[in-house]
PDB file of N, CA, C and O in Angstrom:
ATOM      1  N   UNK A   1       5.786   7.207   0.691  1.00  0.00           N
ATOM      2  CA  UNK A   1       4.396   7.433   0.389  1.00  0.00           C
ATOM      3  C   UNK A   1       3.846   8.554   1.251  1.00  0.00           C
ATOM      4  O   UNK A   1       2.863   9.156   0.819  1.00  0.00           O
ATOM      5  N   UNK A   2       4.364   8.903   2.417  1.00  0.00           N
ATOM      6  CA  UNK A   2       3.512   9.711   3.253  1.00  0.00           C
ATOM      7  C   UNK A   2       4.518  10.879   3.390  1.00  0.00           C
ATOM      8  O   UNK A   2       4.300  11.508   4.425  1.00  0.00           O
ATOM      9  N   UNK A   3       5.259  11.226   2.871  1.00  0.00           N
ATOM     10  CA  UNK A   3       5.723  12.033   2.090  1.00  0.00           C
ATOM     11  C   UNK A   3       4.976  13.179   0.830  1.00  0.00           C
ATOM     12  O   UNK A   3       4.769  14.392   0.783  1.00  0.00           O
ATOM     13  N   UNK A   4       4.744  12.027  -0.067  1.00  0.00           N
ATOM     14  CA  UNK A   4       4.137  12.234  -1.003  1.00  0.00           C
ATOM     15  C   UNK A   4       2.477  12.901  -1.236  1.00  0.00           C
ATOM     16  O   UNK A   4       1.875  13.591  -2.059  1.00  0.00           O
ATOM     17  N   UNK A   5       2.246  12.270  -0.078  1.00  0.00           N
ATOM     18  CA  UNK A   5       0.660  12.703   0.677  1.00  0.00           C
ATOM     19  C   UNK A   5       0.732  14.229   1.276  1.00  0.00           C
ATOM     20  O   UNK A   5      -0.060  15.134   1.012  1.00  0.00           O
ATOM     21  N   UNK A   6       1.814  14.296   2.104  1.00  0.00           N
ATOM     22  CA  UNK A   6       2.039  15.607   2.862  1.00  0.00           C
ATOM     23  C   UNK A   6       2.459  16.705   2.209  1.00  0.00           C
ATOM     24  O   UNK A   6       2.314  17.902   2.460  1.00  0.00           O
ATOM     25  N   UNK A   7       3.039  16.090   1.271  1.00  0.00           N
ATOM     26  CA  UNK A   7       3.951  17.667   0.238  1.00  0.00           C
ATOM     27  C   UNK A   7       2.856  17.711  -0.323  1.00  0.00           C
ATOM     28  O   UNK A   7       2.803  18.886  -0.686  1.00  0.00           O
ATOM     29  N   UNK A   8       1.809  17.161  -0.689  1.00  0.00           N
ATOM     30  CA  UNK A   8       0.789  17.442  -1.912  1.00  0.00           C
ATOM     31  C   UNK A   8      -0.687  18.575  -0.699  1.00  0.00           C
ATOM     32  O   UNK A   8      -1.574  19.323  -1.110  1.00  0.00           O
ATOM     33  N   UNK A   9      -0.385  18.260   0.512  1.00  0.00           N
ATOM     34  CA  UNK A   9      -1.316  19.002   1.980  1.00  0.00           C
ATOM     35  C   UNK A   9      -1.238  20.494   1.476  1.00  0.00           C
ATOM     36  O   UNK A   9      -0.248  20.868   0.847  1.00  0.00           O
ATOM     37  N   UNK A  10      -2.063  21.162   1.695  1.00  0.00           N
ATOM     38  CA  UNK A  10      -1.753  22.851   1.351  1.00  0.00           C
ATOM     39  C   UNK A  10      -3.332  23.352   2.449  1.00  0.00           C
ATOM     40  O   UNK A  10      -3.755  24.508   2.436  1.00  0.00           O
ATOM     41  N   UNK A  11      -3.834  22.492   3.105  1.00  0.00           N
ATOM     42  CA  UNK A  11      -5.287  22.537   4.440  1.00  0.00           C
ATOM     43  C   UNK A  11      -5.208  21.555   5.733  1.00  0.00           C
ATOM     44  O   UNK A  11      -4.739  20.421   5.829  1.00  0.00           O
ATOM     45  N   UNK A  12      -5.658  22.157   6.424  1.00  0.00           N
ATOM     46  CA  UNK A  12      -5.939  21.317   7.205  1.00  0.00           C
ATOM     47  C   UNK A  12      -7.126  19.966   6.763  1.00  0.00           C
ATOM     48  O   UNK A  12      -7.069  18.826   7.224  1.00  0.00           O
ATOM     49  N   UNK A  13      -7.771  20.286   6.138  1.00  0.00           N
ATOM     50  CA  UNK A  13      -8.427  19.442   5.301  1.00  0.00           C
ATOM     51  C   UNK A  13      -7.833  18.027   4.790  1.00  0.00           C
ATOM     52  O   UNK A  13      -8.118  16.841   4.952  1.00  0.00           O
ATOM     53  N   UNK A  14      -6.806  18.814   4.049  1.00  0.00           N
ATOM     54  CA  UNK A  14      -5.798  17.740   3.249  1.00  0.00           C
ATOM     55  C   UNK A  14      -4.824  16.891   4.201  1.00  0.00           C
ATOM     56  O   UNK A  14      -4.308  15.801   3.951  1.00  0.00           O
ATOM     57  N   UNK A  15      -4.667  17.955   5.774  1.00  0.00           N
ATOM     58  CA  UNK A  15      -4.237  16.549   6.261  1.00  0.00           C
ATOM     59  C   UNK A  15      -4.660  15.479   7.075  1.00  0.00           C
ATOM     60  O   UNK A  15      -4.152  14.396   7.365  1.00  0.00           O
ATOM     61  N   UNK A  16      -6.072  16.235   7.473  1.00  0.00           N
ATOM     62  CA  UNK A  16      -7.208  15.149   7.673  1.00  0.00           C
ATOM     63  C   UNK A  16      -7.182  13.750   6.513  1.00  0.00           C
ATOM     64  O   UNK A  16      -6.801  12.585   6.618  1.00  0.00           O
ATOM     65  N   UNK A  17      -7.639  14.352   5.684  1.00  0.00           N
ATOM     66  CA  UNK A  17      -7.758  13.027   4.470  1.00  0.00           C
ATOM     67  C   UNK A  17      -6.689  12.361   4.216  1.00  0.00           C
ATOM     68  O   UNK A  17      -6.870  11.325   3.576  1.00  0.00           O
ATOM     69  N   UNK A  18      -5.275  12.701   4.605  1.00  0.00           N
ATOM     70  CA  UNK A  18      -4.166  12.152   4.833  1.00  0.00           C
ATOM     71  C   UNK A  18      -4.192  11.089   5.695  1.00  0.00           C
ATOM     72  O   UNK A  18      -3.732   9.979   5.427  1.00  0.00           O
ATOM     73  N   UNK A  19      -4.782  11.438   6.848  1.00  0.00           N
ATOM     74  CA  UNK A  19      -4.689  10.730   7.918  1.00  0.00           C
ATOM     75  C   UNK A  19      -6.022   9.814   7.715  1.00  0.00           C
ATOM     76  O   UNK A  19      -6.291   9.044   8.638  1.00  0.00           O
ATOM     77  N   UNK A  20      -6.893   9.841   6.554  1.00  0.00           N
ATOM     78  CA  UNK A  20      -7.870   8.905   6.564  1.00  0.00           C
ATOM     79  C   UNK A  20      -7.070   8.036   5.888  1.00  0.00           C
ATOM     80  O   UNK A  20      -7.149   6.854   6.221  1.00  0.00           O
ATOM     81  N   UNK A  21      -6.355   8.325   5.060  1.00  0.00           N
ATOM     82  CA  UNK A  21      -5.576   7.283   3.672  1.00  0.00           C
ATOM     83  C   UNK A  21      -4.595   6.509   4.603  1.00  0.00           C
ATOM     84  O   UNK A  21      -4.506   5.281   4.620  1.00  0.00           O
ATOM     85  N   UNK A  22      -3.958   7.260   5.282  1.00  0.00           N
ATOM     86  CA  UNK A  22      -3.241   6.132   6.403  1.00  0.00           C
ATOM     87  C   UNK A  22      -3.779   4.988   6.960  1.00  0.00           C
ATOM     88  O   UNK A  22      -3.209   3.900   6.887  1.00  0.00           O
ATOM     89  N   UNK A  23      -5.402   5.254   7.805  1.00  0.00           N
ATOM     90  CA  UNK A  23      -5.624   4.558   8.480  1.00  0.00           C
ATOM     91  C   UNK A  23      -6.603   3.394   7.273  1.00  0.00           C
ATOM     92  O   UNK A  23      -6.803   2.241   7.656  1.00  0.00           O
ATOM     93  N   UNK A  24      -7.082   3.796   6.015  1.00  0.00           N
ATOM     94  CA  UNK A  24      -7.414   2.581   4.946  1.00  0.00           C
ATOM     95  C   UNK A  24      -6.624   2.044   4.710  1.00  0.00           C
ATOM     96  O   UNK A  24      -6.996   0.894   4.477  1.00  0.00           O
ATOM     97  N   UNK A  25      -5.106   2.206   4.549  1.00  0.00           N
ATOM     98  CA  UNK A  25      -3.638   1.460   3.821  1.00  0.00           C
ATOM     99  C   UNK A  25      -3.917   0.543   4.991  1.00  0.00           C
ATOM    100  O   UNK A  25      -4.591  -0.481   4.889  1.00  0.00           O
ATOM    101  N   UNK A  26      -3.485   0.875   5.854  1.00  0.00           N
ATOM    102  CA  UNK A  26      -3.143  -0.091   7.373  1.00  0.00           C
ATOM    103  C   UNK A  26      -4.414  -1.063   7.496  1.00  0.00           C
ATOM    104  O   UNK A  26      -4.078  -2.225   7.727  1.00  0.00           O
ATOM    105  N   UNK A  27      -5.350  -0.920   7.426  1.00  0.00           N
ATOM    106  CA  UNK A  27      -6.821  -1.272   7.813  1.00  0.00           C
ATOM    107  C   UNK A  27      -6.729  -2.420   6.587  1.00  0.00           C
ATOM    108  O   UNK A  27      -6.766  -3.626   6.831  1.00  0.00           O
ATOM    109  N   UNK A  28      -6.633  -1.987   5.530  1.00  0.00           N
ATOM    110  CA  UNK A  28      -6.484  -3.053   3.965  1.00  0.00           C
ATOM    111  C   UNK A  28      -5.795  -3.718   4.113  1.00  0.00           C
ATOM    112  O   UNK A  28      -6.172  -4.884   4.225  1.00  0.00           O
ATOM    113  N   UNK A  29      -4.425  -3.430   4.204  1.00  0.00           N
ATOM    114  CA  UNK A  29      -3.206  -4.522   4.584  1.00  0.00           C
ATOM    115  C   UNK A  29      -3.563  -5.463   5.248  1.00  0.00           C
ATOM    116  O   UNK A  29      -3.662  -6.644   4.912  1.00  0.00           O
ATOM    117  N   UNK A  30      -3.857  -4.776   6.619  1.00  0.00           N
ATOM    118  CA  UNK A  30      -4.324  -6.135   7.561  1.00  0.00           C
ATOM    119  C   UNK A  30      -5.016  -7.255   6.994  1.00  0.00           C
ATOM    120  O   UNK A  30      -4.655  -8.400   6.721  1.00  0.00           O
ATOM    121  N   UNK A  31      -6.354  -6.493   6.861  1.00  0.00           N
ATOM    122  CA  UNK A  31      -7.404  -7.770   6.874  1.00  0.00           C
ATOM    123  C   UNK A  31      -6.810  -8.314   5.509  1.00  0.00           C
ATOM    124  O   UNK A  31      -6.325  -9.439   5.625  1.00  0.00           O
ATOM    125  N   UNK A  32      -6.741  -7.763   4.244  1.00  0.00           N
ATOM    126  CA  UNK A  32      -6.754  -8.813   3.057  1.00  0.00           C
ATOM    127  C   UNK A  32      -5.221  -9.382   3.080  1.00  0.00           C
ATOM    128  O   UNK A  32      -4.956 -10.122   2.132  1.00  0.00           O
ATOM    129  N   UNK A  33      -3.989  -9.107   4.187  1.00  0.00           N
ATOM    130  CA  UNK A  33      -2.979  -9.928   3.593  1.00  0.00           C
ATOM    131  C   UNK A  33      -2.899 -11.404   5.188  1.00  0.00           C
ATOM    132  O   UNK A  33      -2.279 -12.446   5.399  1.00  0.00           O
ATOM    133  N   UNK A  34      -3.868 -10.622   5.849  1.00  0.00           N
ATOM    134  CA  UNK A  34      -4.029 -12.330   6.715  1.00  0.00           C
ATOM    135  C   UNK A  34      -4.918 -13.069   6.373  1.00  0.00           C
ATOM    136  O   UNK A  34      -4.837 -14.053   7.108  1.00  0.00           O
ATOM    137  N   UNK A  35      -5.647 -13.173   5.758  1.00  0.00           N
ATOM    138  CA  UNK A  35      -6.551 -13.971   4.976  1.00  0.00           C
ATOM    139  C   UNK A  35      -5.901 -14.574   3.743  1.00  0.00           C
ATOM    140  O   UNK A  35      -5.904 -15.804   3.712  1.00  0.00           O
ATOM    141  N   UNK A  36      -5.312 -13.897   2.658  1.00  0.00           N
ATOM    142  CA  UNK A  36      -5.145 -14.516   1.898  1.00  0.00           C
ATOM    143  C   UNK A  36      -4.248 -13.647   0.929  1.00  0.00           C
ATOM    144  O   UNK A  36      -4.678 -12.938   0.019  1.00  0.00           O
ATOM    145  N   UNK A  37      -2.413 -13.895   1.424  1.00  0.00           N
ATOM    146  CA  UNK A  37      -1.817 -13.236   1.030  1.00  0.00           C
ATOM    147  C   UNK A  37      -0.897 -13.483  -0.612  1.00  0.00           C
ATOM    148  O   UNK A  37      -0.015 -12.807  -1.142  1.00  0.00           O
ATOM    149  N   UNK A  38      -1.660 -14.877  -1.079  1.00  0.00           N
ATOM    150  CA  UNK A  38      -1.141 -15.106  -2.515  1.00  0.00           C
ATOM    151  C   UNK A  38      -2.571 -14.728  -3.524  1.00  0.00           C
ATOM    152  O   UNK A  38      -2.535 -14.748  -4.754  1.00  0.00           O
ATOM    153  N   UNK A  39      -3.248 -14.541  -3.073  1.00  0.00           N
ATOM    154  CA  UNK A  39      -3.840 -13.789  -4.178  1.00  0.00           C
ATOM    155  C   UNK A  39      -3.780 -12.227  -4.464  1.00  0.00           C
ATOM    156  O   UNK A  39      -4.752 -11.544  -4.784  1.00  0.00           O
ATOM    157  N   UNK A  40      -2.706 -11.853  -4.325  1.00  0.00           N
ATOM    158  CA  UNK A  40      -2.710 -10.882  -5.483  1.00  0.00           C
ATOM    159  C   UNK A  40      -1.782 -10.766  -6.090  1.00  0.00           C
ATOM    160  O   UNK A  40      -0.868 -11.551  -5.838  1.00  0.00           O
ATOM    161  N   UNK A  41      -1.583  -9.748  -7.157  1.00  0.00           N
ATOM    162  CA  UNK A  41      -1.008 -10.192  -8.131  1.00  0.00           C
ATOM    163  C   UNK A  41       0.846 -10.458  -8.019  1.00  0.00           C
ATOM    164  O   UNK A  41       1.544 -10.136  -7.058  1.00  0.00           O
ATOM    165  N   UNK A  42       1.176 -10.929  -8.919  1.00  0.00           N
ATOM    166  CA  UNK A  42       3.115 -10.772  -8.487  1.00  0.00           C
ATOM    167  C   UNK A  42       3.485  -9.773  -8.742  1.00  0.00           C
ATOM    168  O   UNK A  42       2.732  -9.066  -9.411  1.00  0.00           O
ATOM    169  N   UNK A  43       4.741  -9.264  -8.360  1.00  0.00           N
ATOM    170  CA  UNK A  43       5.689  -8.823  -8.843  1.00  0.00           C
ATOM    171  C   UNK A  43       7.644  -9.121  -8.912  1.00  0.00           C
ATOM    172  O   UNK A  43       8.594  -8.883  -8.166  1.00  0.00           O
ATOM    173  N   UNK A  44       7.494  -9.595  -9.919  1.00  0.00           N
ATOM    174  CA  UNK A  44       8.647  -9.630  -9.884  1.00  0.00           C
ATOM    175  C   UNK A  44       8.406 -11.156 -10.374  1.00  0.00           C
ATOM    176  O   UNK A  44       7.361 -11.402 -10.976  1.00  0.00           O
ATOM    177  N   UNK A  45       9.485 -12.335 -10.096  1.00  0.00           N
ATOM    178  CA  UNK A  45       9.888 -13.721 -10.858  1.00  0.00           C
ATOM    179  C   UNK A  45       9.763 -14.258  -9.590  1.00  0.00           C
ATOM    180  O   UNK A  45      10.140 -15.425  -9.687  1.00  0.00           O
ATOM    181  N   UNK A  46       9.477 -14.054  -8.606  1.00  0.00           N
ATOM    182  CA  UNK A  46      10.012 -14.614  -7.282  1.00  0.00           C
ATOM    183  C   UNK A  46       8.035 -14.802  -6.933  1.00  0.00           C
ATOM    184  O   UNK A  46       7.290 -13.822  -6.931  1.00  0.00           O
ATOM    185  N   UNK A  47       7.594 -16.104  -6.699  1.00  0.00           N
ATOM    186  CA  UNK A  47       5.751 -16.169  -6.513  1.00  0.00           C
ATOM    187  C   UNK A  47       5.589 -15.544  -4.857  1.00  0.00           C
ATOM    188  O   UNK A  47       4.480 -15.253  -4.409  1.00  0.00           O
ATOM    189  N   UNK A  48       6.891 -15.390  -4.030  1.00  0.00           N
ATOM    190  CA  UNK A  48       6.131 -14.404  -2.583  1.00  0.00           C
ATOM    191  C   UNK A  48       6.334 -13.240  -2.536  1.00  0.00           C
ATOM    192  O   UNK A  48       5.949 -12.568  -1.580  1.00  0.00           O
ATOM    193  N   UNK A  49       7.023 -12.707  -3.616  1.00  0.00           N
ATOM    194  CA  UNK A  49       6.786 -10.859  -3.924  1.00  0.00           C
ATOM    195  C   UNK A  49       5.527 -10.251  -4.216  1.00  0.00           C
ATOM    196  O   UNK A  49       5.505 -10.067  -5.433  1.00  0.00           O
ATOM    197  N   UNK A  50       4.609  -9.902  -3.759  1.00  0.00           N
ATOM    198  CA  UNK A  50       3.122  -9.618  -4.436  1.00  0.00           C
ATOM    199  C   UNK A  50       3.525  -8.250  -4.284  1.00  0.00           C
ATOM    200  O   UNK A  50       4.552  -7.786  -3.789  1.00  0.00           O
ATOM    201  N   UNK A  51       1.910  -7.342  -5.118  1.00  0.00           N
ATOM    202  CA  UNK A  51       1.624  -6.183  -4.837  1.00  0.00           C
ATOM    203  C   UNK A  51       0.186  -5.971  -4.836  1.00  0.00           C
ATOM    204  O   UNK A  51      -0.542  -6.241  -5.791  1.00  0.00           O
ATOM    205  N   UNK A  52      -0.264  -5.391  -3.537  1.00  0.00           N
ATOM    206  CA  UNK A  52      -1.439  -5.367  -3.278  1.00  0.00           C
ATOM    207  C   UNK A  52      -2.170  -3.744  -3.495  1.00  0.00           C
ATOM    208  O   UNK A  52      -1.887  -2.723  -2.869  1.00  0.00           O
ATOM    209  N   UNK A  53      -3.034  -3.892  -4.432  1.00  0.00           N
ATOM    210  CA  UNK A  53      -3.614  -2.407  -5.039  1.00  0.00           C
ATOM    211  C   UNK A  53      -5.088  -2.046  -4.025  1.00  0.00           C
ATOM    212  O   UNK A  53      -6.043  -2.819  -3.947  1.00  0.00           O
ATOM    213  N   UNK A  54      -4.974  -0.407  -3.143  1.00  0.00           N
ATOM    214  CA  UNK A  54      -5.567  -0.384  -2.804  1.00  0.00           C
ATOM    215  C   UNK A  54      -6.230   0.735  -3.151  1.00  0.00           C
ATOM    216  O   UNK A  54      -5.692   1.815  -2.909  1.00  0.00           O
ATOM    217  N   UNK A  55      -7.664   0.691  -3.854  1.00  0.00           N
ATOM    218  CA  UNK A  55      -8.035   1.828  -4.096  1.00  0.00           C
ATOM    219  C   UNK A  55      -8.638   3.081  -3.364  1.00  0.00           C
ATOM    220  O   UNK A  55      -9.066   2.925  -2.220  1.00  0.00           O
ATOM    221  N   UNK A  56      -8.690   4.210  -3.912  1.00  0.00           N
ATOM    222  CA  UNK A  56      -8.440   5.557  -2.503  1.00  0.00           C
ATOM    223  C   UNK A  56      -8.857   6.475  -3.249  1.00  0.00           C
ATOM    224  O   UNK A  56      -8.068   6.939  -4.071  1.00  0.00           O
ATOM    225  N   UNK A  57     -10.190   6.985  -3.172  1.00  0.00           N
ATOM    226  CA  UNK A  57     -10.206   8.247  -4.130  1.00  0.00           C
ATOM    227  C   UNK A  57     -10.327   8.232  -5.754  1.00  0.00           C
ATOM    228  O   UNK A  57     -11.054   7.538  -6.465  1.00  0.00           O
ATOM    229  N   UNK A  58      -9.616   8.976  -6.014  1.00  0.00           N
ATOM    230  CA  UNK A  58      -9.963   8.818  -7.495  1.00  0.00           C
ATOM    231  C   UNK A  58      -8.338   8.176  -8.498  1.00  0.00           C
ATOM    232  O   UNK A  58      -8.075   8.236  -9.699  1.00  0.00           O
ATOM    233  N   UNK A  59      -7.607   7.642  -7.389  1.00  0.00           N
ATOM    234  CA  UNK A  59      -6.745   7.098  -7.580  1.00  0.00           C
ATOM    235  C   UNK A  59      -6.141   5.623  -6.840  1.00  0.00           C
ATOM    236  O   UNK A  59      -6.541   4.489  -7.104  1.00  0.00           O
ATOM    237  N   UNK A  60      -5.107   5.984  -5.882  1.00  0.00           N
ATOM    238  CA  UNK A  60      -5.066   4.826  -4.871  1.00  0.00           C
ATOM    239  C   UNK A  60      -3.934   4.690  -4.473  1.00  0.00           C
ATOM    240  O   UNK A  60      -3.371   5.775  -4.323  1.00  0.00           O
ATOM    241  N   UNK A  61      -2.924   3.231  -4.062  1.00  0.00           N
ATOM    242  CA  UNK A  61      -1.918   3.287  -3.140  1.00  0.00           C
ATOM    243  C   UNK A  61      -1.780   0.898  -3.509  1.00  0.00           C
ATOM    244  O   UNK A  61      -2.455  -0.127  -3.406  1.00  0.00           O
ATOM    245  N   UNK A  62      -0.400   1.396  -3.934  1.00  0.00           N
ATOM    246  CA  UNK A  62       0.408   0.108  -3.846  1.00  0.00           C
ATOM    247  C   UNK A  62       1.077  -0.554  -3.193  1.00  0.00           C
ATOM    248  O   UNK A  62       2.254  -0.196  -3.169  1.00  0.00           O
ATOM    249  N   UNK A  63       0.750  -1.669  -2.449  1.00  0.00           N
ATOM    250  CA  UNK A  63       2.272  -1.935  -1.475  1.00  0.00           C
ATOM    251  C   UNK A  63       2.475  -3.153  -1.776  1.00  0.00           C
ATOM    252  O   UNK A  63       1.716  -4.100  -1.984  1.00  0.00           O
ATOM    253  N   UNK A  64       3.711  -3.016  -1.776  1.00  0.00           N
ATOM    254  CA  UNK A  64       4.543  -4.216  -2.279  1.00  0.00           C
ATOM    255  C   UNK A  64       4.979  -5.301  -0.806  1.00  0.00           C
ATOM    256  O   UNK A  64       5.779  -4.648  -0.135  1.00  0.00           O
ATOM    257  N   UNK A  65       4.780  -6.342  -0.299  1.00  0.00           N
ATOM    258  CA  UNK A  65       5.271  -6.869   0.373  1.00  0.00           C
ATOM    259  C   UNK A  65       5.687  -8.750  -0.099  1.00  0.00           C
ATOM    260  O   UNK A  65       5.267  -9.284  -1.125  1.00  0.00           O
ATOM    261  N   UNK A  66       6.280  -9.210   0.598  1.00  0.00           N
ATOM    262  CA  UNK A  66       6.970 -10.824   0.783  1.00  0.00           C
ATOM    263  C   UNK A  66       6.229 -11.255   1.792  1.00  0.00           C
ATOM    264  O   UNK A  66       5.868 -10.655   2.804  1.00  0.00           O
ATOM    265  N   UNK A  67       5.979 -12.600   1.357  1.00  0.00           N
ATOM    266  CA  UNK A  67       5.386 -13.512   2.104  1.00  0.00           C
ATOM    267  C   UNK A  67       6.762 -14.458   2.261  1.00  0.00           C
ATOM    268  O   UNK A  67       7.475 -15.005   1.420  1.00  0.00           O
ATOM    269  N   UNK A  68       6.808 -14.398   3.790  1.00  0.00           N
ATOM    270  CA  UNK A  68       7.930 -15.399   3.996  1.00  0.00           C
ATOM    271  C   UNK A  68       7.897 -16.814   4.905  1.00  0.00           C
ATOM    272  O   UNK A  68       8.913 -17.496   5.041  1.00  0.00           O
ATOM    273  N   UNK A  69       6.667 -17.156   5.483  1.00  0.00           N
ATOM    274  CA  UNK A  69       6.201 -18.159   5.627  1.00  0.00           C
ATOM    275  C   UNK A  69       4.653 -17.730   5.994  1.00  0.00           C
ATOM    276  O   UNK A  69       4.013 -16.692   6.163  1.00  0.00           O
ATOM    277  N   UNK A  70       4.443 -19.121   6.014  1.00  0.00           N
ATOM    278  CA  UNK A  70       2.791 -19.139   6.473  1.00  0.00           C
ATOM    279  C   UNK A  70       2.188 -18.491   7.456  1.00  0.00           C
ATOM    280  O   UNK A  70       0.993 -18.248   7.288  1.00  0.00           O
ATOM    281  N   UNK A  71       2.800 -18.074   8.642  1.00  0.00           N
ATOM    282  CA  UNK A  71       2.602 -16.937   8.925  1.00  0.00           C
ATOM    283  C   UNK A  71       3.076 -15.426   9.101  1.00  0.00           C
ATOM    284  O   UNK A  71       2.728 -14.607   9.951  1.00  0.00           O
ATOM    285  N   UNK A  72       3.671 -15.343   8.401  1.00  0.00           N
ATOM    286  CA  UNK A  72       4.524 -13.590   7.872  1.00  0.00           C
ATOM    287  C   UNK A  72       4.639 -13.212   7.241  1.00  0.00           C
ATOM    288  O   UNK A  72       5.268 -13.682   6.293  1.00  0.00           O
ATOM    289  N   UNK A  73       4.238 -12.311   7.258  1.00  0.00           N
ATOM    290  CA  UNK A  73       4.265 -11.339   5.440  1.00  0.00           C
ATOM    291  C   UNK A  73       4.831  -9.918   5.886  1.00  0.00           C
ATOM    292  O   UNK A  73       4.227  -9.213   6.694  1.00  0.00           O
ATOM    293  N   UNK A  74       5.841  -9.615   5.392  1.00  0.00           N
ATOM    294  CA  UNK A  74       6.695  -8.353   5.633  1.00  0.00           C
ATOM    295  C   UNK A  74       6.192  -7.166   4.688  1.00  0.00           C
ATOM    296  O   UNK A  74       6.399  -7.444   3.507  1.00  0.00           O
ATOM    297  N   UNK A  75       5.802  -6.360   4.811  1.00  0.00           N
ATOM    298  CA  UNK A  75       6.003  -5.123   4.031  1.00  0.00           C
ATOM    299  C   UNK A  75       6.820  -4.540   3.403  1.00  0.00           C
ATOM    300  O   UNK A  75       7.611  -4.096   4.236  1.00  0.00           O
ATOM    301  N   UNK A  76       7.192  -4.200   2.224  1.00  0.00           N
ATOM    302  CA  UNK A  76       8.622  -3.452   2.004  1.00  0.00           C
ATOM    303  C   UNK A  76       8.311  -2.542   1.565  1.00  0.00           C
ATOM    304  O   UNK A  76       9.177  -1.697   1.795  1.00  0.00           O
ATOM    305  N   UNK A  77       7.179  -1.976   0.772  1.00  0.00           N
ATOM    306  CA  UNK A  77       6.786  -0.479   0.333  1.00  0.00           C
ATOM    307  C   UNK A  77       5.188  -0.156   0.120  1.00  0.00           C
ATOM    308  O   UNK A  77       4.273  -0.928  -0.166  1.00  0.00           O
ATOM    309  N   UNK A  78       5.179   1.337   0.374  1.00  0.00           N
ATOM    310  CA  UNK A  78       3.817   1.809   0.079  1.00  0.00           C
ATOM    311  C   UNK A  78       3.920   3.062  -0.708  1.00  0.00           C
ATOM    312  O   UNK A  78       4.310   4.159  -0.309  1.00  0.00           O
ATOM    313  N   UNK A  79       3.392   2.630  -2.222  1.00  0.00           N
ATOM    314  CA  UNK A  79       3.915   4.013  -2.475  1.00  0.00           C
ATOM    315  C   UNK A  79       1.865   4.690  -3.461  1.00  0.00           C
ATOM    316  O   UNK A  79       0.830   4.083  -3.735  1.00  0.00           O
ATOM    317  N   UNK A  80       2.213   5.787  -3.578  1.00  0.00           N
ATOM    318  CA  UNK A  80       0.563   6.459  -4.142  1.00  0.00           C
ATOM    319  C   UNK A  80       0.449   5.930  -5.736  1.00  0.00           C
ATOM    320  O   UNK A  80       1.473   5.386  -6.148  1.00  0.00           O
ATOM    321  N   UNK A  81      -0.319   5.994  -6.381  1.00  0.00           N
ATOM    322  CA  UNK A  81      -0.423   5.379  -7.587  1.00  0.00           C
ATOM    323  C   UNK A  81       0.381   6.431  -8.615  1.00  0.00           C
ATOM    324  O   UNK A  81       1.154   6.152  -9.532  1.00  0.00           O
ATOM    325  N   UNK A  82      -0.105   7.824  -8.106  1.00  0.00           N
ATOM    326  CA  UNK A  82       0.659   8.755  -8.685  1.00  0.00           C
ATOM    327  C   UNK A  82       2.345   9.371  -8.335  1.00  0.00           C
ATOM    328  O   UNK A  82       2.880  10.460  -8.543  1.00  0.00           O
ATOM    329  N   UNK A  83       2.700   8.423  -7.876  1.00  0.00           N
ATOM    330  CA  UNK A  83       3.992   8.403  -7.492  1.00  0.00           C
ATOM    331  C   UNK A  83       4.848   8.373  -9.013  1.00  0.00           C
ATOM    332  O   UNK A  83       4.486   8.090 -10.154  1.00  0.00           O
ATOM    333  N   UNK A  84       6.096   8.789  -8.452  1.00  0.00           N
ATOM    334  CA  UNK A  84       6.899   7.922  -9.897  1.00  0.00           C
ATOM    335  C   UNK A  84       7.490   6.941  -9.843  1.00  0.00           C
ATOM    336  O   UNK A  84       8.545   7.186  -9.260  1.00  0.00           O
ATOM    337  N   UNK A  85       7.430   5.868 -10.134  1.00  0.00           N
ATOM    338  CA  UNK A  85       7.988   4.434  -9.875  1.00  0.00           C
ATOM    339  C   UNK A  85       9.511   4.530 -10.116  1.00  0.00           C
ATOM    340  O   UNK A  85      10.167   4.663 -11.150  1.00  0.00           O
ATOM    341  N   UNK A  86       9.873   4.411  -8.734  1.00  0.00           N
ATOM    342  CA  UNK A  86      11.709   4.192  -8.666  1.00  0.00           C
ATOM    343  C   UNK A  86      11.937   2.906  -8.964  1.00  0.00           C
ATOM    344  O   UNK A  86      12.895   2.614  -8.248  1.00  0.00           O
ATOM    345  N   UNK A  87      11.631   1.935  -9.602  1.00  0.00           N
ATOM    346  CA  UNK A  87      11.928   0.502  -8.965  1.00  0.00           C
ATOM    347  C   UNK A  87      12.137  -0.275 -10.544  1.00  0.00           C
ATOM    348  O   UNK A  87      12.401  -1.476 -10.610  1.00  0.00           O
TER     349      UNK A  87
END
């Protein structure tokens, strides 16, 4: 994902707002997946695979993480909405 953010940078501008989108992903994650990390939606057949949609602009940013007990929830991806879905 931050990849994807940086190759798209062509200002210093752009990597300011980069570095704002970082610190909303991280900031979102937190608070809404310790509060209440089965409400959102699934992915996949498995009910602790979620994906949590965070909106950003005039687009936004997906991350996929596992809930693996009551208190842990792992991250496994963050990718931009306009990404191309490898998965």
């Amino acid at each position: 994902m931050f990849d994807f953010v940086l190759d798209r940078a062509k200002t210093a501008e752009d990597f300011e707002s980069a570095q704002v989108a970082i610190d909303v992903l991280r900031d979102t994650v937190e608070r809404s997946l310790s509060r209440a990390p089965f409400v959102y939606r699934k992915a996949g057949d498995s009910p602790f695979l979620r994906e949590l949609v965070i909106p950003f602009g005039g687009a936004g940013y997906v991350a996929l993480y596992e809930i693996k007990d009551a208190t842990r929830v792992v991250g496994l991806a963050v990718r931009h909405q306009l990404e191309d879905d490898d998965h």
